[in-house]
RODO-2510 file (C-alpha; in nm, 4 decimals, decimal comma):
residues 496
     n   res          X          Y          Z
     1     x   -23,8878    -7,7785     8,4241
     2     x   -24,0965    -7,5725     8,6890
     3     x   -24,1909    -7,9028     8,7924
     4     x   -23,8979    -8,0675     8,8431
     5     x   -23,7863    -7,7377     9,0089
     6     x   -24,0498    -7,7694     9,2451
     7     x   -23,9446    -8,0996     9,3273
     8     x   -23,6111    -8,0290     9,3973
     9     x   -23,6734    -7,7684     9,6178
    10     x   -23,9357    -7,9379     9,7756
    11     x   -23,6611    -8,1925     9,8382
    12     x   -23,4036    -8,0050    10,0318
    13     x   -23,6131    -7,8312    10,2760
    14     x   -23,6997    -8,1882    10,3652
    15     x   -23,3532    -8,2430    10,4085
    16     x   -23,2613    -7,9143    10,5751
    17     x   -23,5053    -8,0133    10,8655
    18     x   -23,3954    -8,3624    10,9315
    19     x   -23,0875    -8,4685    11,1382
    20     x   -22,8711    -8,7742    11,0650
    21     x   -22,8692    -8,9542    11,3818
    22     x   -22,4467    -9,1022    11,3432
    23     x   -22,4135    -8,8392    11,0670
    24     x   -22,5010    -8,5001    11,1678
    25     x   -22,1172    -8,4107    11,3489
    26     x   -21,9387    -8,5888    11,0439
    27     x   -22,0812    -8,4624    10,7057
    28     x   -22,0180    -8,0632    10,7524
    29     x   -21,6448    -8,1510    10,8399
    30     x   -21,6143    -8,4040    10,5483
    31     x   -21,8081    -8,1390    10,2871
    32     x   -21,4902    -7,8929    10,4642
    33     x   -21,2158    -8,1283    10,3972
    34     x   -21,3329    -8,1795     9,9733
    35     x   -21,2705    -7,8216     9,9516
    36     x   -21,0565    -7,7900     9,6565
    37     x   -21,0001    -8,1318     9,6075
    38     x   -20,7506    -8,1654     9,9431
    39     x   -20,9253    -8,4547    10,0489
    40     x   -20,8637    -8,6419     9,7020
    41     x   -20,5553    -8,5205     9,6784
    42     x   -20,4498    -8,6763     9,9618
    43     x   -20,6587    -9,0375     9,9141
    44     x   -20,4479    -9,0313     9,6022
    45     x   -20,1535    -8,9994     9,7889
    46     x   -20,2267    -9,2437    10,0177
    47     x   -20,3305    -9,5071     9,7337
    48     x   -20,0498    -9,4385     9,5633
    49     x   -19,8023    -9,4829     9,8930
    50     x   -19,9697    -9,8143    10,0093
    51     x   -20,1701    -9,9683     9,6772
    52     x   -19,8903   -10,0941     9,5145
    53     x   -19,8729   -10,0556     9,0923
    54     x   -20,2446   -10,1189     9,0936
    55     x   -20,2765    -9,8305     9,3765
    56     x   -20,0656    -9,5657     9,1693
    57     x   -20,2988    -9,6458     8,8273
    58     x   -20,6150    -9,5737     9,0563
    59     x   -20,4710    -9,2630     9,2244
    60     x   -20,4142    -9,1465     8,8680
    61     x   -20,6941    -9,1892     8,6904
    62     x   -20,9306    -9,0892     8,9835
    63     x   -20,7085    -8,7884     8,9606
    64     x   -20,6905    -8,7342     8,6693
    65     x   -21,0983    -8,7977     8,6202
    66     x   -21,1377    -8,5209     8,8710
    67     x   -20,9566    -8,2631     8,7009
    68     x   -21,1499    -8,2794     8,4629
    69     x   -21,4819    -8,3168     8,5880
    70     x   -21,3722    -8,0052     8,7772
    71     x   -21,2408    -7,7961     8,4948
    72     x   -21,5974    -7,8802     8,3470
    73     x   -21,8308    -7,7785     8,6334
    74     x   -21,7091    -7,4951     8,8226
    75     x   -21,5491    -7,3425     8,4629
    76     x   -21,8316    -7,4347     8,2137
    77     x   -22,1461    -7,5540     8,3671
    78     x   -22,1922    -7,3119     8,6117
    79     x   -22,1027    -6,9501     8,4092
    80     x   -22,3734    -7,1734     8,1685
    81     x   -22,6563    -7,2285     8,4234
    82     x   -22,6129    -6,9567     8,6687
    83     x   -22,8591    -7,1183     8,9398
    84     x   -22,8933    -6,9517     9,2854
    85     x   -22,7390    -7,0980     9,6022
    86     x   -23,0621    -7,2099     9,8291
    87     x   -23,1620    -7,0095    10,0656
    88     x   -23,0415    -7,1354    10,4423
    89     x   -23,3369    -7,0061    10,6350
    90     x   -23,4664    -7,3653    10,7030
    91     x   -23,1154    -7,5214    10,7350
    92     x   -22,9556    -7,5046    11,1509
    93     x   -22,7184    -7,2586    11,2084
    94     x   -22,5060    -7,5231    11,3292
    95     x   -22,4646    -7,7437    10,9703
    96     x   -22,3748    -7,4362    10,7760
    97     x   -22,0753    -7,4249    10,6592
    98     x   -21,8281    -7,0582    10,8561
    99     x   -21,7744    -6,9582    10,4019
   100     x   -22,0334    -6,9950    10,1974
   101     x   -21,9979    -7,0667     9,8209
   102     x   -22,0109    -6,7749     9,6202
   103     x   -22,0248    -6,9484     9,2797
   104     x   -22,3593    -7,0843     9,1457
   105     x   -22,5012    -7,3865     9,2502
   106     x   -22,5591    -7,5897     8,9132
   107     x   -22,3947    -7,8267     8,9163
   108     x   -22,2274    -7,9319     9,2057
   109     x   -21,8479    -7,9495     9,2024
   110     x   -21,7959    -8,1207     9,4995
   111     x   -22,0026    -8,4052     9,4180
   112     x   -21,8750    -8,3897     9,0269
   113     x   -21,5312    -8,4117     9,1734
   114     x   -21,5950    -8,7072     9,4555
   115     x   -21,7687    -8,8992     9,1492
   116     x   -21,4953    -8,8868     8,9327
   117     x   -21,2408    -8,9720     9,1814
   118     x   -21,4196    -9,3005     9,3251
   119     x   -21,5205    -9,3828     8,9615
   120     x   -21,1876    -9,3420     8,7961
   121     x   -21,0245    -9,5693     9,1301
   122     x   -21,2929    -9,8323     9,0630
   123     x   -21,2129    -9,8412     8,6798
   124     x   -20,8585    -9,9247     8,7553
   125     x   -20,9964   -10,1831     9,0735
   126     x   -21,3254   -10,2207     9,2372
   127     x   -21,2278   -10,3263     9,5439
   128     x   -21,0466   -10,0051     9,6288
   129     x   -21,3410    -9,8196     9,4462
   130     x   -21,5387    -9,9956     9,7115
   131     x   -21,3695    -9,8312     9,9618
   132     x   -21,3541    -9,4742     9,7962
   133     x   -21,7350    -9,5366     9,7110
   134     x   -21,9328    -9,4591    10,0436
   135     x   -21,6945    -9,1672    10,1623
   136     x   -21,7623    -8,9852     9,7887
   137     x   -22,1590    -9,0221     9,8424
   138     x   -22,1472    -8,8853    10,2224
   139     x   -21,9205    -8,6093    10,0355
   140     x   -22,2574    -8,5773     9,7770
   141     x   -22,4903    -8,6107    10,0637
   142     x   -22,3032    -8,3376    10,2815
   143     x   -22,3613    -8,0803    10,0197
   144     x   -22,7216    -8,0554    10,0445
   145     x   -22,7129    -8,1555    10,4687
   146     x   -22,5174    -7,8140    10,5003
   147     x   -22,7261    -7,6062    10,2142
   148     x   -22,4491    -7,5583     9,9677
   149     x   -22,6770    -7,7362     9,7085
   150     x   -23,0124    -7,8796     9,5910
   151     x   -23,0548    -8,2388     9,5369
   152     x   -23,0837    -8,1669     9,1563
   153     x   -22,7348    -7,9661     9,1615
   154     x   -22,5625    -8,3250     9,3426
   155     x   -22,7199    -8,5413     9,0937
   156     x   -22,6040    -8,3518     8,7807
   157     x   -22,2911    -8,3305     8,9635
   158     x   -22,2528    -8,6837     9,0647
   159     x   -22,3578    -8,7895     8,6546
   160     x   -22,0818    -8,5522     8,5269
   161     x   -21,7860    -8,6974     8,7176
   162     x   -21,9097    -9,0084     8,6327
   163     x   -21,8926    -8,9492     8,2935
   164     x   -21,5918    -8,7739     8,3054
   165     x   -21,4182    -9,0706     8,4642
   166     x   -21,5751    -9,2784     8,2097
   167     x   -21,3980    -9,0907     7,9441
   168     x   -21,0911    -9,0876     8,0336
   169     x   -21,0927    -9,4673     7,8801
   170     x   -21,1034    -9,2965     7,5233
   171     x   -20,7266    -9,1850     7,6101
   172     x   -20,6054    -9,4140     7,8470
   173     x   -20,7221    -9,7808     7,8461
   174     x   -20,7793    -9,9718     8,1573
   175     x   -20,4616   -10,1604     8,2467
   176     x   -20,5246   -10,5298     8,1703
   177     x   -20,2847   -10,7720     8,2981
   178     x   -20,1736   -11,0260     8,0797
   179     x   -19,8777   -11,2724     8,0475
   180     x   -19,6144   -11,1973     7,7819
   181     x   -19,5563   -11,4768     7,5460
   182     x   -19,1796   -11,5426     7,4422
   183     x   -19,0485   -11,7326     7,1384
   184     x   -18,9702   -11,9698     7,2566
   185     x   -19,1327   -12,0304     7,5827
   186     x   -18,8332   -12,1589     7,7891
   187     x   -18,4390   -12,1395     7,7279
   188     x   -18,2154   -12,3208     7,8698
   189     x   -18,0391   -12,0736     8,1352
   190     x   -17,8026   -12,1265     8,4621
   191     x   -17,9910   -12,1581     8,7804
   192     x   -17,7792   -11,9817     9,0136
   193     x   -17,8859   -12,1036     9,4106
   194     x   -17,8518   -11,7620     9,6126
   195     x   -17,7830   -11,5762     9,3219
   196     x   -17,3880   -11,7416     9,2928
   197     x   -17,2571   -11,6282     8,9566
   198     x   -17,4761   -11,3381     8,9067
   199     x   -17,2965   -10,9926     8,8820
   200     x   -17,5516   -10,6924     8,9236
   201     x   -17,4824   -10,3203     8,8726
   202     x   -17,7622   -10,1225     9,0964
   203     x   -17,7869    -9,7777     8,9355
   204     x   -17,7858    -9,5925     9,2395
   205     x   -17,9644    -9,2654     9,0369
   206     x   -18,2680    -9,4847     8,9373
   207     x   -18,6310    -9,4061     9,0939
   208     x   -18,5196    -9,6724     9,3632
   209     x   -18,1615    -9,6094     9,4620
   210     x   -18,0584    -9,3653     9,7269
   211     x   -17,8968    -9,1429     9,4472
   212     x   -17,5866    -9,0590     9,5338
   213     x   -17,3320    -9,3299     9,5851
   214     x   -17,2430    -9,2661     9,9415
   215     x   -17,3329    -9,5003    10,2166
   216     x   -17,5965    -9,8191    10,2267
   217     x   -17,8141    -9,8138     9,9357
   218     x   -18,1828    -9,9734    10,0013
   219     x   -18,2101   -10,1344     9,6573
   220     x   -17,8614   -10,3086     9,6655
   221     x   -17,9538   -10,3784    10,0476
   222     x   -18,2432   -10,5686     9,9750
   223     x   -18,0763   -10,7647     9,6425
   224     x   -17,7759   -10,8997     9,8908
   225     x   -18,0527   -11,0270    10,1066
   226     x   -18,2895   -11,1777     9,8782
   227     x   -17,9617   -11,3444     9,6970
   228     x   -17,6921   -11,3404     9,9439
   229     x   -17,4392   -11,5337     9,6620
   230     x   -17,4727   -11,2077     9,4460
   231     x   -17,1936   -11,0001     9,3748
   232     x   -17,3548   -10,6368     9,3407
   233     x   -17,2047   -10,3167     9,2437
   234     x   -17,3375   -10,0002     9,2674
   235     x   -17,2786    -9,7313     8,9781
   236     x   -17,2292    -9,3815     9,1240
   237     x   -17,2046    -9,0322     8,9816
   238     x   -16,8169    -9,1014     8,9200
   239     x   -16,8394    -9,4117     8,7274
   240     x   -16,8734    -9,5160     8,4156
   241     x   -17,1444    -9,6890     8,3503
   242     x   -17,0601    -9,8780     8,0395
   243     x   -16,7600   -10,0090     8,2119
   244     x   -16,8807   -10,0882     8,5073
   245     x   -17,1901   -10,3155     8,3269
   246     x   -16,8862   -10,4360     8,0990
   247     x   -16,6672   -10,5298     8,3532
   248     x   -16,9492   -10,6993     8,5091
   249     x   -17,0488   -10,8755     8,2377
   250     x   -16,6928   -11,0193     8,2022
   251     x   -16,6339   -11,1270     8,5526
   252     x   -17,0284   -11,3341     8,5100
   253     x   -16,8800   -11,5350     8,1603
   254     x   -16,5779   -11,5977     8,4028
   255     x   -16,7911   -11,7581     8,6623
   256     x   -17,0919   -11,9439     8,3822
   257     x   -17,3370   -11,7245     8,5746
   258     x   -17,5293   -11,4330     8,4583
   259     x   -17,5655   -11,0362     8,4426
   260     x   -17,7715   -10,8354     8,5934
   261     x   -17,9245   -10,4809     8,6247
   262     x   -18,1287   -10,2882     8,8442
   263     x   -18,1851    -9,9091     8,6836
   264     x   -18,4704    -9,7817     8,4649
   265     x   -18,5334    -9,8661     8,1113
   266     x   -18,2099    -9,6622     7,9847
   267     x   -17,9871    -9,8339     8,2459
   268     x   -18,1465   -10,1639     8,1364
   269     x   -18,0532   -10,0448     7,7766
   270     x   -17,7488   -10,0574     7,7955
   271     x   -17,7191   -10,3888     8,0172
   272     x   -17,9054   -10,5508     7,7269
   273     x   -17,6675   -10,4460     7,4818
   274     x   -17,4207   -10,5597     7,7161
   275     x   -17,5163   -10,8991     7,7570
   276     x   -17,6470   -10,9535     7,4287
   277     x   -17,2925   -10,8932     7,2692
   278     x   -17,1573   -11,1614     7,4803
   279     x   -17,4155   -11,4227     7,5069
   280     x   -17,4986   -11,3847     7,8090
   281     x   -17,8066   -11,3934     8,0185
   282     x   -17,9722   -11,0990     8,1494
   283     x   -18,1434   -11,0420     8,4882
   284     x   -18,3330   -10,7220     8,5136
   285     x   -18,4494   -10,6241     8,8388
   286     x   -18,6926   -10,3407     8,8609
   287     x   -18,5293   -10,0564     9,0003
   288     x   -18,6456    -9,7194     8,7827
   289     x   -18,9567    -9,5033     8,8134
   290     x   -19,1501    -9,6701     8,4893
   291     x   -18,9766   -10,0152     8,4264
   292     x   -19,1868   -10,0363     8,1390
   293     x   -18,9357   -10,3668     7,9901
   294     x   -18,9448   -10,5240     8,2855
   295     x   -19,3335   -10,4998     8,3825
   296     x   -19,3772   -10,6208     8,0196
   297     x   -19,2016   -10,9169     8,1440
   298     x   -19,4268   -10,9649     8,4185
   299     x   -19,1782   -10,8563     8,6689
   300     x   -19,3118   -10,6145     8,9326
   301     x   -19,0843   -10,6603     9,1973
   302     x   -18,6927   -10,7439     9,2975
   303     x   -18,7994   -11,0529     9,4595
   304     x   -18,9745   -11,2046     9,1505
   305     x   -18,6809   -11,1715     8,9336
   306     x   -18,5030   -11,3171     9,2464
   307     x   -18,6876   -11,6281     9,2483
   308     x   -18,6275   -11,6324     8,8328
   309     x   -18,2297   -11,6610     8,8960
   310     x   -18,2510   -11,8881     9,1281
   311     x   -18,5149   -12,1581     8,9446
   312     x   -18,3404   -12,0619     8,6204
   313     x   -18,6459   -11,9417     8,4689
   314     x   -18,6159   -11,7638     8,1542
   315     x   -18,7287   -11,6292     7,7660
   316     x   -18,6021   -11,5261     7,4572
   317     x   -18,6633   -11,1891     7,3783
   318     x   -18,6357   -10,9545     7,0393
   319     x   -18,3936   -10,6484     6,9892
   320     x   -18,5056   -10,3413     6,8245
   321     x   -18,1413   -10,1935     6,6119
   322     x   -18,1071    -9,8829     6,4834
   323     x   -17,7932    -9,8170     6,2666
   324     x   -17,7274    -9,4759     6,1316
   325     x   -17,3517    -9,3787     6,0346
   326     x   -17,2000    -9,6925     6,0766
   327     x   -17,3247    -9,7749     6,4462
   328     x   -17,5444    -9,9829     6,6073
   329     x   -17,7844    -9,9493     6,8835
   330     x   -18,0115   -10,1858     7,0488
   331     x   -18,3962   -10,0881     7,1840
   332     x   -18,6001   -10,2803     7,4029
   333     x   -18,8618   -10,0992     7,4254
   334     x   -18,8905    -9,7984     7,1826
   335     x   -18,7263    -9,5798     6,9235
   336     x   -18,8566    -9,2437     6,7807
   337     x   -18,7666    -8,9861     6,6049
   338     x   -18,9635    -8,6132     6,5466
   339     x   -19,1721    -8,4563     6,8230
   340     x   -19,2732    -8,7982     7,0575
   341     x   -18,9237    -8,7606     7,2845
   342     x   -18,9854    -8,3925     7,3853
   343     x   -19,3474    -8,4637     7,4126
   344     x   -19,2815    -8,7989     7,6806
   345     x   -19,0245    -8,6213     7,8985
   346     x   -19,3152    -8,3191     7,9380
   347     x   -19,5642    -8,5507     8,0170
   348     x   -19,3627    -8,7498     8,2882
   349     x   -19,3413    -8,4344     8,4572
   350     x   -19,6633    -8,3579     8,4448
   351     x   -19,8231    -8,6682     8,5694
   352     x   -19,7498    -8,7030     8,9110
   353     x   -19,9259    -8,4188     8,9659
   354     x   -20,2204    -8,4080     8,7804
   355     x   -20,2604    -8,8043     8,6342
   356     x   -20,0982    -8,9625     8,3179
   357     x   -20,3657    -8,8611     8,0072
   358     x   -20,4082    -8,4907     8,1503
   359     x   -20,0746    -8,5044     8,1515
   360     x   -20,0376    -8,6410     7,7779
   361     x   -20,3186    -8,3811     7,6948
   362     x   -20,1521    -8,1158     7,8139
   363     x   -19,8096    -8,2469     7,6709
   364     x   -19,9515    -8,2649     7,3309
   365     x   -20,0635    -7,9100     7,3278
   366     x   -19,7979    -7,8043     7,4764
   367     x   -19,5398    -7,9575     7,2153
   368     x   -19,7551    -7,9293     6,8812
   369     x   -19,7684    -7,5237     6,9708
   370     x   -19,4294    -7,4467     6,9300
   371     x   -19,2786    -7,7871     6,7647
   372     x   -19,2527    -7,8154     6,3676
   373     x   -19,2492    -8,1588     6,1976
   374     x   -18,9418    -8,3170     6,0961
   375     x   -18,8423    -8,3436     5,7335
   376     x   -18,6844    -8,7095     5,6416
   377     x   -18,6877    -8,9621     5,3943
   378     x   -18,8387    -9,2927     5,4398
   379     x   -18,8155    -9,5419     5,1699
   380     x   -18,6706    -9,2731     4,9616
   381     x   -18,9500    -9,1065     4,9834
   382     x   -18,9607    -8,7297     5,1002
   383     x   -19,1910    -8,7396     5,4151
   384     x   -19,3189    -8,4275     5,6125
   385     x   -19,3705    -8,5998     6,0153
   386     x   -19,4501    -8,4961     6,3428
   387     x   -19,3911    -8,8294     6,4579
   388     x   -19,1849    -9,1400     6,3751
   389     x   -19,2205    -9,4058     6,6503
   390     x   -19,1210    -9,8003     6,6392
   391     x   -19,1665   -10,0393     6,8994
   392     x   -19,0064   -10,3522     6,9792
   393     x   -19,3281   -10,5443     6,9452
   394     x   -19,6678   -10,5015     6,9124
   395     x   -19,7888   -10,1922     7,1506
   396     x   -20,1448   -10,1180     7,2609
   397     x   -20,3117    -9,8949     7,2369
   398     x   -20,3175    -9,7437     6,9160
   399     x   -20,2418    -9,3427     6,8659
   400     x   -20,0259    -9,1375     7,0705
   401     x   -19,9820    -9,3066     7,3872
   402     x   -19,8529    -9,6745     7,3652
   403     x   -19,8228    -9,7951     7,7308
   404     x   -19,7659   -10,1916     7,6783
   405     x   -19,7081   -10,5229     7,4908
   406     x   -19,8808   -10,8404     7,4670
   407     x   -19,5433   -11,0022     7,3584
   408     x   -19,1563   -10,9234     7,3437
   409     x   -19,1270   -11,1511     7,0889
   410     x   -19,3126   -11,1637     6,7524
   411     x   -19,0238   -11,0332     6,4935
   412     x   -19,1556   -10,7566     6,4595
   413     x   -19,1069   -10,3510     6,4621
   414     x   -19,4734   -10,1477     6,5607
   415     x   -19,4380    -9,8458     6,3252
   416     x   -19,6371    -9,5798     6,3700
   417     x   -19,6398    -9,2157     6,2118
   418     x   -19,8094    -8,8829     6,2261
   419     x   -19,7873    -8,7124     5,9123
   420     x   -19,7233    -8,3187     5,9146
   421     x   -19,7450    -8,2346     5,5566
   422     x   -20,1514    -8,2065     5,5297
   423     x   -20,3348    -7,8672     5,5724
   424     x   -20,4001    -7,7823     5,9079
   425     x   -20,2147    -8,0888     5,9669
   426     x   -20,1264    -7,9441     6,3524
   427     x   -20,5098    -7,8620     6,4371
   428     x   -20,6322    -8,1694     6,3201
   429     x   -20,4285    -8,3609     6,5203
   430     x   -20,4530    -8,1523     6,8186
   431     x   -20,8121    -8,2449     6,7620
   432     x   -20,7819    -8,6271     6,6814
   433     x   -20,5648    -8,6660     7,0199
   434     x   -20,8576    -8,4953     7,2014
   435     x   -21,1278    -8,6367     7,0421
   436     x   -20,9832    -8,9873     7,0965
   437     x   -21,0125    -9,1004     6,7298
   438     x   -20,6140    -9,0584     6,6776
   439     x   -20,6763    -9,4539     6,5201
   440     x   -20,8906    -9,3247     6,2529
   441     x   -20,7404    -9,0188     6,2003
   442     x   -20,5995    -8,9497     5,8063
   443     x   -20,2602    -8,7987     5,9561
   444     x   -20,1621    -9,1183     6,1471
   445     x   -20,0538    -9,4651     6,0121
   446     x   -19,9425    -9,7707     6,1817
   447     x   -19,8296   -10,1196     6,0513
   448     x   -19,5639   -10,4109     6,1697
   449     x   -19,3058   -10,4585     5,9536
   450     x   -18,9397   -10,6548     6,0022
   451     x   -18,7756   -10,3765     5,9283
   452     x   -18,7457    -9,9760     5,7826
   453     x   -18,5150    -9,7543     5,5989
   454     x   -18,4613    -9,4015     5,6780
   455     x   -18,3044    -9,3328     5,3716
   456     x   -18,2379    -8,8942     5,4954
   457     x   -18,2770    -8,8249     5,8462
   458     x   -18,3180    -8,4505     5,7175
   459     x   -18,3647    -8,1801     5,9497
   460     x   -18,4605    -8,4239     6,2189
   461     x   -18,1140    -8,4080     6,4132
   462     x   -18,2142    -8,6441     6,7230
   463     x   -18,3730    -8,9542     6,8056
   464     x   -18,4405    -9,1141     7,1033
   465     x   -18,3876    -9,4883     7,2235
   466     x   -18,5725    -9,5921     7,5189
   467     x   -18,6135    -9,2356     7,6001
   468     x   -18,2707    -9,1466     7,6013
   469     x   -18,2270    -8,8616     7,3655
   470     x   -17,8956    -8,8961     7,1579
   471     x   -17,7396    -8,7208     6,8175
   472     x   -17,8173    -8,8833     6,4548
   473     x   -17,6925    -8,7810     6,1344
   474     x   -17,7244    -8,9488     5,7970
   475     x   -17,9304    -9,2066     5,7192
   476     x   -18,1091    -9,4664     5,9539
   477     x   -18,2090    -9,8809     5,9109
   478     x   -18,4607   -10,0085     6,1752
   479     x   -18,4646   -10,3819     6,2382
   480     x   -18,5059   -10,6370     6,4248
   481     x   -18,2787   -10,9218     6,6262
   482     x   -18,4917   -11,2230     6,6560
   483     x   -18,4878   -11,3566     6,9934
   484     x   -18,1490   -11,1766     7,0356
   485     x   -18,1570   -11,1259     7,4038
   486     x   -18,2115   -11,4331     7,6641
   487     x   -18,3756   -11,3085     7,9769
   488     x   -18,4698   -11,4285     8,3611
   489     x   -18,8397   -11,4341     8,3641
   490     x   -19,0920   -11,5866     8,6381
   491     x   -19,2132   -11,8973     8,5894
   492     x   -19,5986   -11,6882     8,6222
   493     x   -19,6069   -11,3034     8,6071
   494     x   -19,5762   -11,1476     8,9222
   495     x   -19,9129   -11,0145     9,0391
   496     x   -19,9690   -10,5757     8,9381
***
């Protein structure tokens, strides 16, 4: 260790007495602007503004990777190691930065912080990692140019935000685009040239709409230009929004065209139920702040389910149902019951601020301190849960945080359940979430079935569908309608 001590030391007075030739005026100012992560903060931003889908998933996880790698070495590793800064005799008045640090040096939480943030970016694409690379190592380099650190401290801190970057991938897989099979592959559907036929409520409230009814809307702006032949309505806070889809919907079978929606996944909710009760083909145009049915599609963007109208490109898709009391409801993307509806509106949010798993780990600790499992009946059988969840299709990945489907159409429901009735059943899976190991974990199960009985709801008094919370009483059948929806599709995903 004296060695390598030595070494390191030896190391940065060589440093201190060079100058950069190109570099010397830029690396004290860049070291200034990572101060607290502001420089981050705001390539995140900028990622997120400009990079598209793929842009906002890197801006996340490199934020989310730096929080953190953060939270680990200016909390931890440094109360741990207790180093002393170098001392700045050798180092030009000039380079030194007007505050000096007055935490210890080991390790570095610039550099532990720049890591993680061009790491997590290039996890989720290396081309923008490419770019985020060079301006994170000048960030590294800048610490020992200006005498904040010693090489050894930038190392340790550049191999910590790596790793921490690295695993966030135990929580949050790396998005992998894929194309959604449908059963069967094509349906017969109108093509409608322009759009003629196609009625489309814009929910004006939705992450895309102007939100309040009055004057142009962008969304419905850019519809009536992409398909001029479109007749598109816009839902507002004094309307109705069942009647206005159900009006739509009429005035569509009128004209043999189709229906369509642009809203987030509750808004497209209740088009598909809609449509579905009268046959009739569904357009879904993304237009929400998630749009997790429609990106499961392989829709990204208005004009791609634009161009599906018009070629009269289309799928068959399932319906999750959920009957309690005598009525019906239709899913398309989830249905749970038990602590997962509190715990997804906490960690939406969370996550535009700090990145979706810190968000979810948070969320989770958050909700399992003051939550108490539900008590039901499934089966007839008494059951003690925290969580009762059921997808329409097959979700990945495994555990607490489903984000997407391989297919919308494989007849069947993914069940999954967190049981609450073992001892210390709310540490242990405080500590399987965190651990990442929630798919080997004793308190959860998961299997794909056709169908499930509720046979008590119990003392679990809501459940949500597609993230809409709503009131259920009695007991509860979970099933499935087998290609019960058609839907526009592209003829090849749109590109994430």
């Amino acid at each position: 260790m004296a060695t390598l001590d030595t070494m390191d030391r030896a190391l940065f007075d060589r440093v201190a007495r060079a100058r950069l030739p190109g570099l010397h005026p830029w690396l004290p100012r860049l070291s200034r602007a990572a101060d607290h992560g502001v420089l981050w903060q705001a390539s995140a931003a900028a990622l997120a503004a400009f990079g598209g889908r793929t842009g906002r998933r890197a801006a996340l996880r490199g934020i989310g990777s730096l929080a953190i790698a953060s939270a680990v070495a200016n909390v931890a590793a440094k109360h741990m190691t207790r180093r002393p800064r170098p001392l700045l005799e050798q180092v030009p008045l000039a380079r030194q930065l007007v505050r000096q640090p007055f935490t210890t040096s080991f390790p570095s939480g610039h550099s532990a912080s720049a890591a993680a943030f061009a790491v997590g970016v290039a996890l989720e694409s290396p081309l923008l990692g490419a770019v985020v690379a060079p301006v994170a190592g000048a960030v590294a380099l800048s610490r020992v140019y200006v005498g904040a650190h010693y090489p050894g401290d930038v190392l340790a801190g550049v191999a910590l935000g790596a790793g921490a970057a690295a695993l966030t991938l135990r929580w949050w897989p790396r998005h992998v685009a894929a194309t959604v099979p449908a059963a069967p592959p094509r349906v017969a559907v109108p093509a409608l040239p322009e759009g003629t036929g196609l009625c489309v409520v814009v929910n004006t409230g939705s992450g895309g709409g102007n939100g309040n009814g009055d004057g142009p809307d962008p969304t419905a702006a850019e519809l009536s230009s992409l398909l001029p032949g479109a007749d598109v309505r816009l839902f507002g806070p004094d309307d109705d929004l069942a009647e206005l889809l159900e009006s739509a919907a009429d005035d569509a079978a009128g004209r043999g065209g189709a229906l369509g929606v642009c809203g987030g996944d509750g808004t497209v909710n209740l088009a598909a139920s809609v449509a579905a009760a009268r046959g009739l083909p569904l357009a879904v145009f993304p237009g929400g702040t998630l749009n997790h049915f429609a990106v499961d599609l392989g829709i990204n963007s208005l004009r791609a389910t634009a161009e599906a109208v018009e070629g009269g490109h289309a799928c068959a898709v399932d319906l999750g149902l959920a009957a309690d009391d005598g009525r019906q409801r239709v899913f398309v993307n989830t249905f749970s019951l038990g602590v997962y509806p509190e715990l997804v509106s906490l960690r939406e949010k969370l996550e535009g601020r700090i990145g979706k798993w810190p968000a979810l780990a948070v969320s989770v600790l958050r909700v399992l301190a003051t939550a108490e499992p539900v008590e039901v009946e499934v089966s007839g059988v008494p059951r003690r849960l925290w969580l009762l969840f059921a997808g329409n299709g097959s979700y990945d990945p495994p555990g607490f945080a489903p984000t997407r489907r391989a297919g919308l159409a494989d007849g069947k429901l993914d069940v999954r359940t967190v049981d609450g009735s073992s001892p210390f059943a709310r540490t242990r899976l405080a500590g399987a979430f965190l651990s990442g190991t929630m798919g080997r974990s004793r308190v959860y199960r998961a299997a794909r079935l056709s169908g499930l009985e509720v046979t008590s709801l119990g003392s679990a008094r809501r459940i949500s569908v597609d993230g809409e919370s709503v009131p259920a009483h009695g007991s509860l059948r979970l099933a499935k309608a087998r290609a019960g929806l058609t839907v526009y599709r592209p003829a090849e995903p749109d590109p994430a």
